[in-house]
N, C-alpha and C positions, 0 to 999 in steps of 0.2 A: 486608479492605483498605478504602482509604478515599477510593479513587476518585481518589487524586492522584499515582496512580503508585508506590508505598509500600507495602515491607510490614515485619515487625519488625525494627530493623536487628541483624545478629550477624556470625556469621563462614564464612564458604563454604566448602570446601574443593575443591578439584578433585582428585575420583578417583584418578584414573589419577598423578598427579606429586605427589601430597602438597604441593601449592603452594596455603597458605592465604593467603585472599581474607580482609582487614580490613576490614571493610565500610564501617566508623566515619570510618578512616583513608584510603579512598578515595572518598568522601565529600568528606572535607576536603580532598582534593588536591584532587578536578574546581572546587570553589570556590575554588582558589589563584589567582591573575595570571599565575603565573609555565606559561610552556607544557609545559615538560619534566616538572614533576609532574604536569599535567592529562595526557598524555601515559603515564607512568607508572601512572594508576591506568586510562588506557584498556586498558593493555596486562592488566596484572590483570581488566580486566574479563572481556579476551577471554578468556583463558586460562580463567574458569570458564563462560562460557557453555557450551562445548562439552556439560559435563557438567550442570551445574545451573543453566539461564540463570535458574528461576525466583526464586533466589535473591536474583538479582541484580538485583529488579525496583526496589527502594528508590532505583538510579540514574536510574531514568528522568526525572524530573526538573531532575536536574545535567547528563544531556543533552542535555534540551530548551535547558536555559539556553547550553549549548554555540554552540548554532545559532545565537544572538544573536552572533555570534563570527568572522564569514565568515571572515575573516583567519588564522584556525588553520591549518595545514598537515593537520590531522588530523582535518578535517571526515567524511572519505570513512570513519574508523575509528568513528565518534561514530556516523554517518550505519548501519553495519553493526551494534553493538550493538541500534540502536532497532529494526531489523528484525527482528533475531534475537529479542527482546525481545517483540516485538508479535505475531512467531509463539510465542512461548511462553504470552505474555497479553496477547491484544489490548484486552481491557476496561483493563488498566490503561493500557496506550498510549494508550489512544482520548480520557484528556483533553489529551496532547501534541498531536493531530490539528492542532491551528488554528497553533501552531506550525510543524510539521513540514511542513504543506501552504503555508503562507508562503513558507518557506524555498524549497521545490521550486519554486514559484510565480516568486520572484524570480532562483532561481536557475540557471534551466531546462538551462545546461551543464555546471554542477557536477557534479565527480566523483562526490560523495554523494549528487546526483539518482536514480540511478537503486535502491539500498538504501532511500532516502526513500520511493519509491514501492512497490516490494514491503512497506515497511513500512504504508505507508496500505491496501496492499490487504487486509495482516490483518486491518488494524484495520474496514477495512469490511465484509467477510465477518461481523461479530460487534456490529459498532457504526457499521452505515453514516450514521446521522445522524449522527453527529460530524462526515460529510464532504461533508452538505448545500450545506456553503455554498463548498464548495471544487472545485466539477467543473472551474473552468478553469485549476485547477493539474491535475488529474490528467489534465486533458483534454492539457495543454502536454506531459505524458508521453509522448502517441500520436505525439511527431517526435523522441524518444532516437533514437539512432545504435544502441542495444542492444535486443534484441529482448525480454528477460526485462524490461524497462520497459516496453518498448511494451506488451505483453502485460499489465503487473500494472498499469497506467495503465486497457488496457478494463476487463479486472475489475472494478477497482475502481468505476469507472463505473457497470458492468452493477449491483454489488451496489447502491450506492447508487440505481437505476435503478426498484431492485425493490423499497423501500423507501419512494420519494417518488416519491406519485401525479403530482406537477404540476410535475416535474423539467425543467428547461429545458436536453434535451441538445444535446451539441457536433456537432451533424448531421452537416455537412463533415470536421472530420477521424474521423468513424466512417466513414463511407463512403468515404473513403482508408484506412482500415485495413483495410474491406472486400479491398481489395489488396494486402494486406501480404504480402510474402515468408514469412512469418513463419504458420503454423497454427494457433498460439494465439493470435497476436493476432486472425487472422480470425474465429475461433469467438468469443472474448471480445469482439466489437465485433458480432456478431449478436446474442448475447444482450443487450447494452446497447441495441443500439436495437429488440430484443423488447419487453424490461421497460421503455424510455422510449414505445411506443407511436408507434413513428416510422413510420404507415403509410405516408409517400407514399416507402419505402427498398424498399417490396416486389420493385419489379421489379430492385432491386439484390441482393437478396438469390436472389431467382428464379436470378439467372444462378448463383449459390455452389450452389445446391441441385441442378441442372443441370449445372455444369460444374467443380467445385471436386477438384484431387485426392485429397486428404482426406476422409475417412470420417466425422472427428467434427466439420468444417467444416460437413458440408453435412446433419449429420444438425441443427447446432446454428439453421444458416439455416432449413432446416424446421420448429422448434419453433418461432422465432421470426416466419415467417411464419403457423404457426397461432394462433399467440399475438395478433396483429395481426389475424388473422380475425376470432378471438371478439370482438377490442376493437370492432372496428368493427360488428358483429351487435348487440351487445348492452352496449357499454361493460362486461362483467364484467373483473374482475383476475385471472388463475394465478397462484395463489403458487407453482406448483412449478417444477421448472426452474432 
């Protein structure tokens, strides 16, 4: 691969329907004007992820350039391939990152905001410097209306958190996510402000570790306040966790 999202282009098939995917020819549609073939080869796209999304990585590209596009109707379809995509191969997503966190950035109640953001979270599980420069789009994540954004918005964070020693995190809406309805987002925003080294959140976290109903909440506020102990003992880093 060649790091720009690409691999050799051919012909896909999907499994299960015998519905072959032209790679070449869908290719050339997403580069058309016209919306109803960009549309057409989105649909083809879907249909082969299910079974071989890796195939289908040569797209990545045509729908980064998508994004440049708000006006599409079919953002939100554009916006699911790249995710699907980026859990299949996040190294290849991870050069669209500056794009796709753009987008979410600008576009914080877009339908495709929230696909965008589980999309960034692949990509930073594997390639969290790609999204160094980006925490206040995935921080803008932590006020989705959907919980699986809110949730892959901390992740993301955390991962990038644990990556960059001198990370400047989004303090206040962590510690409203600390409250989150939501279980995963509480555990995902412990570990973000573990791995950011946000000692003065301890006695926020104290309360999760005390009073949280959740079992993997408060086991994750725990690691994160030992993780904050050693920092402030000794300034060492855990990689683990």
């Amino acid at each position: 691969m060649d790091g720009s999202g690409g691999q050799t282009v051919g012909r896909c098939r999907k499994r299960e329907s015998g519905v072959e995917l032209d790679l070449p020819a869908v290719l050339a549609r997403l580069d058309e004007p016209d919306p109803e073939a960009q549309q057409t080869a989105l649909e083809q796209i879907q249909e082969t992820l299910e079974d071989e999304p890796t195939r289908c990585l040569p797209t990545v590209p045509k729908l980064r350039a998508l994004l440049r596009q708000p006006d599409r109707a079919f953002l939100d379809q554009v916006a699911y391939c790249l995710a699907e995509l980026a859990a299949a191969s996040p190294t290849d997503v991870a050069p669209s990152a500056d794009a796709i966190a753009s987008f979410a950035a600008a576009h914080e109640s877009h339908e495709a905001t929230p696909d965008l953001l589980r999309c960034l979270a692949a990509v930073a599980a594997e390639r969290p410097a790609a999204l160094a420069a980006h925490v206040d789009a995935l921080a803008s994540g932590l006020e989705r209306d959907e919980p699986a954004a809110r949730a892959d918005a901390a992740k993301a964070i955390a991962r990038v958190a644990a990556d960059q020693n001198s990370l400047s995190l989004p303090r206040n809406r962590l510690l409203t996510a600390l409250e989150d309805e939501n279980p995963r987002v509480r555990a995902n925003a412990c570990a973000a402000l573990g791995h950011g080294n946000a000692t003065d959140t301890r006695e926020s976290l104290e309360v999760l570790v005390d009073d949280d109903p959740e079992s993997s909440v408060r086991e994750r506020a725990k690691w994160a306040l030992e993780r904050l102990a050693c920092r402030s003992v000794d300034g060492s880093v855990d990689t683990d966790g």
